[in-house]
C-alpha positions in Angstrom: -45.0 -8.5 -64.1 -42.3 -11.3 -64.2 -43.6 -14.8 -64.8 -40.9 -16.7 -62.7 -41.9 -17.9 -59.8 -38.9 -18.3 -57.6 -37.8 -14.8 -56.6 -34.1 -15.9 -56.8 -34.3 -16.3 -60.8 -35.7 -13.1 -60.8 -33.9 -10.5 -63.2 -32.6 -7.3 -62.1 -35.9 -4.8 -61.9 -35.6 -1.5 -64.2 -37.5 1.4 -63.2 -40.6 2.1 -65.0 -40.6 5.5 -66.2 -37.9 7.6 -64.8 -38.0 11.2 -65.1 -34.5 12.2 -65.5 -30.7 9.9 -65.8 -30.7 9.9 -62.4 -34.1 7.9 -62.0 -32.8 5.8 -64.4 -29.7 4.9 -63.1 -31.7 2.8 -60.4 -31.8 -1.1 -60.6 -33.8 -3.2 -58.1 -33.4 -6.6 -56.4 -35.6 -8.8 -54.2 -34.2 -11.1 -51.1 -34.1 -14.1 -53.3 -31.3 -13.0 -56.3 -29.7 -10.1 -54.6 -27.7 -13.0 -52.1 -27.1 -15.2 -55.2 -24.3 -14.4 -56.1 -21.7 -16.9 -57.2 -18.5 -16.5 -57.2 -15.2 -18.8 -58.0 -13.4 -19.4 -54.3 -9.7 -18.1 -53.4 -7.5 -21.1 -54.7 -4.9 -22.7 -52.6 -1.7 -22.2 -54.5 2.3 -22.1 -54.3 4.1 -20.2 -56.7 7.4 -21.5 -57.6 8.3 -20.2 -61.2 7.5 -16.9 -60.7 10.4 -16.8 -58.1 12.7 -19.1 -59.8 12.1 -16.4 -63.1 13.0 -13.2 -60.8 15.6 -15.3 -59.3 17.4 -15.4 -63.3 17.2 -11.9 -63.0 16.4 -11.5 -67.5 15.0 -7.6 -67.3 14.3 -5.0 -64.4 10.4 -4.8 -63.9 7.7 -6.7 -62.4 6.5 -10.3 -61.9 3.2 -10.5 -60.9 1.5 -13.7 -58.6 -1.8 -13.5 -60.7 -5.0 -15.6 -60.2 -7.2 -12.8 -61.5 -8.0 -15.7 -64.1 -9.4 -18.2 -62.0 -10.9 -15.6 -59.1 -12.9 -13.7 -62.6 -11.2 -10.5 -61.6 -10.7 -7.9 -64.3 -7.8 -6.6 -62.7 -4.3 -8.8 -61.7 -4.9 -10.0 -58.2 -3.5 -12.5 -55.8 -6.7 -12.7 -53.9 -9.4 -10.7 -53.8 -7.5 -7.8 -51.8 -4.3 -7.9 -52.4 -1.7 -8.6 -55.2 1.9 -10.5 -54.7 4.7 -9.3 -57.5 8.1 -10.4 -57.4 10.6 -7.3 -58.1 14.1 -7.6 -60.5 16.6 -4.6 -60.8 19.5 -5.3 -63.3 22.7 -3.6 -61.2 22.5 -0.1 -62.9 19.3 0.2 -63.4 15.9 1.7 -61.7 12.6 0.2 -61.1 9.7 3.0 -60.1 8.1 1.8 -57.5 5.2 4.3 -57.3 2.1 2.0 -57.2 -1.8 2.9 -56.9 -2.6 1.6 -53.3 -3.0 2.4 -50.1 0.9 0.2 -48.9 3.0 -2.4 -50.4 5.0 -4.1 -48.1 8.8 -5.2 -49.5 11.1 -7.8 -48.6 15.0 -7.8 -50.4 15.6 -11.6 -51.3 18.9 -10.2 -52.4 21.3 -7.1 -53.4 22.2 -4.1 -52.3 20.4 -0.5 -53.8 19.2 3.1 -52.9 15.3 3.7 -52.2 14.0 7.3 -52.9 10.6 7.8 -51.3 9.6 11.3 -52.3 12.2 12.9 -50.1 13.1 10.1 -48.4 16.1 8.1 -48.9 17.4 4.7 -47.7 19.9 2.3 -48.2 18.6 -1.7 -49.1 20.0 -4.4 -48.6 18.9 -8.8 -48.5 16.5 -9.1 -45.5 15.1 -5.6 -45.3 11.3 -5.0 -44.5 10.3 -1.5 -45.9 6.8 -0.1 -46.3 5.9 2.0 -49.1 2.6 4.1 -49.4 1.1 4.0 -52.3 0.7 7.1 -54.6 3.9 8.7 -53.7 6.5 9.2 -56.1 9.2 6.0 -55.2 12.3 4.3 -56.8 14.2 1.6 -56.4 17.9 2.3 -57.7 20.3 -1.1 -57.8 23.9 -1.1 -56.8 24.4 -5.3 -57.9 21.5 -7.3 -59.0 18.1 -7.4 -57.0 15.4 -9.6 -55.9 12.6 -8.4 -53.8 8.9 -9.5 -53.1 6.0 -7.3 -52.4 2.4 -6.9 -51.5 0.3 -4.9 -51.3 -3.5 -3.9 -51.9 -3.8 -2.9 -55.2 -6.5 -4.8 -55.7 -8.6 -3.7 -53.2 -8.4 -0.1 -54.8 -9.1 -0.9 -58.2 -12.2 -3.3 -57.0 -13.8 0.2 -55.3 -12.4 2.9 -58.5 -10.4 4.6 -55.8 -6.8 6.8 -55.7 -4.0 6.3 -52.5 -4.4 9.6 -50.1 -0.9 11.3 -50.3 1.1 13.8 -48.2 0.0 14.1 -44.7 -3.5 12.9 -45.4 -1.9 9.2 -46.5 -2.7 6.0 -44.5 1.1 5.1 -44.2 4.2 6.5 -44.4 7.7 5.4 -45.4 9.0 2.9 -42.8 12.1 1.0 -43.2 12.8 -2.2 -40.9 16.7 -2.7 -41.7 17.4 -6.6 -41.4 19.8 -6.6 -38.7 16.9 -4.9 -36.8 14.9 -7.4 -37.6 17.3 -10.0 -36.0 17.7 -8.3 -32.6 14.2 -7.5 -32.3 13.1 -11.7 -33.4 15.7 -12.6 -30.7 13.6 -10.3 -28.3 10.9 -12.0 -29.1 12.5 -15.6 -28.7 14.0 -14.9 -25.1 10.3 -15.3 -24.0 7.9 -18.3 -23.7 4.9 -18.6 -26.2 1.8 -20.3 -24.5 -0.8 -22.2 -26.0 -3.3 -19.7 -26.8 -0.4 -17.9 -29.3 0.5 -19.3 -33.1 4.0 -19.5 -31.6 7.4 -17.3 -32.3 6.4 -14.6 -34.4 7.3 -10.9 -35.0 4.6 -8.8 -35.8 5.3 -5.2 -37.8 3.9 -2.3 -37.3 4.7 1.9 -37.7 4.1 4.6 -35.8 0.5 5.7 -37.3 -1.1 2.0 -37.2 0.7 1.1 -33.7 -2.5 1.4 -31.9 -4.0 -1.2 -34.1 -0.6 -3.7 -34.1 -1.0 -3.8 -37.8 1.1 -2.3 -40.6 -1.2 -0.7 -42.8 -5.0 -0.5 -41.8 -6.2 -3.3 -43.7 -3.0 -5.6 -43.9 -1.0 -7.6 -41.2 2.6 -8.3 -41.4 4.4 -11.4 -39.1 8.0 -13.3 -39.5 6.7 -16.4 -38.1 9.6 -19.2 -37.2 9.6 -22.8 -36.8 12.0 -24.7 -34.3 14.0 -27.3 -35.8 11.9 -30.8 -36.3 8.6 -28.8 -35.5 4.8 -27.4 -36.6 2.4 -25.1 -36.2 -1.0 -26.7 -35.2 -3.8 -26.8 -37.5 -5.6 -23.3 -37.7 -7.9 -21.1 -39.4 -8.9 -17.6 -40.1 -10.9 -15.2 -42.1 -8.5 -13.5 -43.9 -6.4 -14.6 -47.0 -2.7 -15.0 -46.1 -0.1 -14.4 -48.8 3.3 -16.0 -47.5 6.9 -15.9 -48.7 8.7 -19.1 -47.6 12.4 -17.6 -46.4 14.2 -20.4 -44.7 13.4 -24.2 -44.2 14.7 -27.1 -45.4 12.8 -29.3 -45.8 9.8 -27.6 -44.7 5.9 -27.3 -45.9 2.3 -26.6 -45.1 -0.9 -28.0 -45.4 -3.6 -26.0 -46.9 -6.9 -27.6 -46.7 -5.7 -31.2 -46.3 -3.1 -30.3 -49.4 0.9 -30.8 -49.0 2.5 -27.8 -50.3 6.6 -28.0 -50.2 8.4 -24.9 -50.1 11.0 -24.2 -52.4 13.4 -20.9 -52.0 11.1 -17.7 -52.1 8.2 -19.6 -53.1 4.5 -17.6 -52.3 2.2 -19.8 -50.7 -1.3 -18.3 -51.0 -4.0 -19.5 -47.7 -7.5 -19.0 -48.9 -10.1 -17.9 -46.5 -11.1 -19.5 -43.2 -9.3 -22.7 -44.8 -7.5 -25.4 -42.5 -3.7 -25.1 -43.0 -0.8 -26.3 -40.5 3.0 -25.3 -41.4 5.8 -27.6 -40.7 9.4 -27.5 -40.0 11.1 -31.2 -40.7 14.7 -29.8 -41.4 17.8 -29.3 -38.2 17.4 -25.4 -38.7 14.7 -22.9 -38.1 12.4 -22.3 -40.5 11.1 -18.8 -41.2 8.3 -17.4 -43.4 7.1 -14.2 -43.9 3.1 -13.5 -43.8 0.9 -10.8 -45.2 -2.9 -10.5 -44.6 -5.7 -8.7 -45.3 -6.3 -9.3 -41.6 -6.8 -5.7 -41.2 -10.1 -4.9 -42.3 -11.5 -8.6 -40.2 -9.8 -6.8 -36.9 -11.9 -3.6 -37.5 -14.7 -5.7 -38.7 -14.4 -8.0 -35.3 -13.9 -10.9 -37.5 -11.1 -12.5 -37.7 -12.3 -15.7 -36.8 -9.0 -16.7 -35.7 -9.0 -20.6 -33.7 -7.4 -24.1 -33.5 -8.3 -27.2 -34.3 
């Protein structure tokens, strides 16, 4: 019989005797410890080298947005969900792109290349959206030099040990949103009024076998949210983590949990969790920045906890 007397500095329980491996495998907790869990929080965080080193454009491969470190992950993470990598293809070369997770979404920063996605092609070029699904065999060929950002939710795969779906049984498929799409489809969007009970002028993403659910994949979101010239975004929160890429605004910057964070050219701002945050536009242009969440899994969870301040 344990000796402490406060059930919360209890040790795990073993099982007595087991009969067999299976028996054995058993481990037992109490109300007190099993909740005591203590984790280190989602930091609020710009990245600004990791751009400005894809940006000199040394090697073709991958530049990873990593906090595993301070969020004690064993695995490189952005968050706890999802992983933000910066992408460089010397003109020439060929970076595989075949990634164990569900999606990754992909924005070109700049150049021009060829995609293969299994048997799939597409031409890229700077201010593309394409969705990848994870698993299948994919390939990024460049014509001139390349920049392009990325997440997806790596993490959330190797947290639970588990393998993308492929084929017809995969979550996603291919989807390419060309950048002049992208344009008409904003300016849709902007012939219309936003009221107060919207986050303002924003497009939202989505493909044909998450439409019903307005989301990209089914655990991440995906929104180009603008900024009129000399303007903000009130003060907000939510339960998910956000993951942006700051694409146009001078000066511009946000406010995560009472902190200033300036944007510099294809920085990645990182929201934590149900934090306070506010973006702002101070410069005579629009500002635009491009959002990723794991807002997904909240919507199917009926938590997204999404209000003002």
């Amino acid at each position: 019989m344990s000796t402490v007397n406060d059930m919360a500095e209890m040790p795990v329980q073993l099982p007595r005797e087991p009969a067999n491996a299976a028996e054995a495998r058993s481990r037992y907790f109490n109300s007190g410890n099993a909740f005591n869990i203590k984790l280190p929080p989602v930091p609020g965080r710009i990245f600004t080298d990791e751009p400005a080193q894809a940006l000199a454009l040394q090697q073709t491969g991958f530049i990873n947005c990593d906090l595993s470190g301070e969020l004690e992950c064993a695995f490189p993470a952005t968050t706890p969900l999802m992983l933000a990598r910066y992408a460089v293809i010397k003109a020439g070369e060929t970076l595989d792109t075949t990634l164990n997770n569900t999606a990754s979404i992909w924005y070109v920063i700049k150049g021009r290349a060829g995609l293969t996605v299994g048997d799939e092609k597409a031409s890229l070029g700077k201010g593309d959206v394409f969705l990848l699904p994870g698993g299948t065999p994919s390939a990024i060929a460049a014509a001139e030099d390349c920049v392009l950002w990325a997440v997806g939710n790596d993490p959330q795969l190797r947290f639970d040990q588990s393998v993308p779906r492929t084929g017809e049984a995969a979550a996603v498929r291919f989807v390419h949103y060309p950048a002049a799409e992208i344009e008409y489809q904003l300016g849709v969007v902007y012939g219309t009024n936003a009221n107060a009970s919207t986050s303002g002028h924003a497009l939202i993403f989505s493909a044909e076998k998450t439409e019903a659910a307005r989301n990209i994949t089914p655990t991440m979101t995906l929104s180009l949210n603008t900024l009129k010239p000399k303007s903000s975004q009130p003060p907000h929160k939510h339960n998910s983590a956000a993951i942006t890429l700051a694409v146009a605004g001078d000066p511009a910057y946000s406010m995560v949990a009472d902190v200033k964070c300036d944007w510099s050219p294809w920085a990645t701002l990182i929201t934590p969790p149900a934090a306070k945050h506010s973006h702002h536009n101070d410069g005579d242009s629009r500002a635009e920045f491009l959002i990723v969440q794991d807002g997904g899994l909240y919507y199917h969870a009926r938590t997204m906890g999404f209000e003002f301040y």
